[in-house]
C-alpha positions as CSV (number, residue, x, y, z in Angstrom):
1,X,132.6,-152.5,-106.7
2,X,129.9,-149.9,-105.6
3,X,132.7,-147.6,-104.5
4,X,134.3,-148.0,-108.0
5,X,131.3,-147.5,-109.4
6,X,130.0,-144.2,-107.7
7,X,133.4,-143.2,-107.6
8,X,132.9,-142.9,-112.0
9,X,130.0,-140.8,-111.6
10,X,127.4,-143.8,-110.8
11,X,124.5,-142.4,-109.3
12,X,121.6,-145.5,-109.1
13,X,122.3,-149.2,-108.5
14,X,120.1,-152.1,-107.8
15,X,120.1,-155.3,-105.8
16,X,116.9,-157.9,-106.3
17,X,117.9,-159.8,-102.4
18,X,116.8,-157.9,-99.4
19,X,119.6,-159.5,-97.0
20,X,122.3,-157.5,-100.1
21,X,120.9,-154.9,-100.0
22,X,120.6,-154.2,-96.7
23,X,124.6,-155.5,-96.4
24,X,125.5,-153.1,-99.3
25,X,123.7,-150.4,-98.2
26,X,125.3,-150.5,-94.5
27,X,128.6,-150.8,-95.4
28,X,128.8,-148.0,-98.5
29,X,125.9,-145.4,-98.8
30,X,127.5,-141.6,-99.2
31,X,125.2,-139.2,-99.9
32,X,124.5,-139.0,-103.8
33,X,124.1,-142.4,-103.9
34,X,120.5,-144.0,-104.9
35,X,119.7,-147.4,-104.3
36,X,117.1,-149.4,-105.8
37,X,115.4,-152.5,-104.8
38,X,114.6,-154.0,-107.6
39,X,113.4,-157.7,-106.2
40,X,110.7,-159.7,-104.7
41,X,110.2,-157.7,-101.6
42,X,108.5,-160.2,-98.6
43,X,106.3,-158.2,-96.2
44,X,108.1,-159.5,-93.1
45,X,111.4,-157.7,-94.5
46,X,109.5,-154.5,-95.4
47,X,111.2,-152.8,-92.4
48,X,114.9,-153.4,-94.1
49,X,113.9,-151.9,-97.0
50,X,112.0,-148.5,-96.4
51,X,113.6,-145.9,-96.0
52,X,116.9,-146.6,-97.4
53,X,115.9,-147.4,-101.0
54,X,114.9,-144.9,-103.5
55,X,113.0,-146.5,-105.2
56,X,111.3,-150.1,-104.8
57,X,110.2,-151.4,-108.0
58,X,107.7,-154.0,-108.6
59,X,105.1,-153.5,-105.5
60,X,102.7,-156.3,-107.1
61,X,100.2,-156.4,-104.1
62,X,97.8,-154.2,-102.0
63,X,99.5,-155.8,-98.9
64,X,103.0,-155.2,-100.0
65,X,101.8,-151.6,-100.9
66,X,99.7,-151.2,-97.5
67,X,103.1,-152.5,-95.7
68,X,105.1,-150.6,-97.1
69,X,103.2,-147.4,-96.4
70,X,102.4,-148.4,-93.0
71,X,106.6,-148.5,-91.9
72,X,106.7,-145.1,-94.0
73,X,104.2,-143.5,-92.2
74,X,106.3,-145.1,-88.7
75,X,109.3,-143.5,-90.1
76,X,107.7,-140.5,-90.9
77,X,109.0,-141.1,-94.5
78,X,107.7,-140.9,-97.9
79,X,108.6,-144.2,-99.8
80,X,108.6,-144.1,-103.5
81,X,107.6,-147.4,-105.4
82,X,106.4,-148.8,-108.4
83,X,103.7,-150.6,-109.1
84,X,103.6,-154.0,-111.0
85,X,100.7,-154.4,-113.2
């Protein structure tokens, strides 16, 4: 379906499981293609995560946030997230 998708001009999608995500995102990601991770985010799965998203919404914690920056800064990345207030 994401091939579909991007295929019609589909530039963003979002999954909310990390496991999905990282399936979805190992299988299909040509470049153009923005995913979002859009779920609960445990620390422990951080790693899966950075880097390959976009964007990861709802950061609701300073450890999350702090986790997040700390793989970023491994990866020599900058991660983009929101913040959940």
């Amino acid at each position: 379906m994401i091939k579909e998708a991007f295929g019609a001009g589909l530039m963003d999608i979002g999954e909310n499981y990390v496991e999905d995500f990282s399936d979805k995102y190992q299988q299909y990601h040509p470049e153009g293609l923005n995913y979002h991770f859009i779920g609960r985010l445990p620390t422990k799965k951080v790693i899966k995560v950075v880097g390959k998203a976009r964007l990861i919404h709802s950061v609701g914690s300073i450890k999350l946030a702090k986790k997040i920056d700390f793989v970023a800064s491994e990866e020599d990345i900058c991660q983009d997230i929101l913040i959940q207030v």
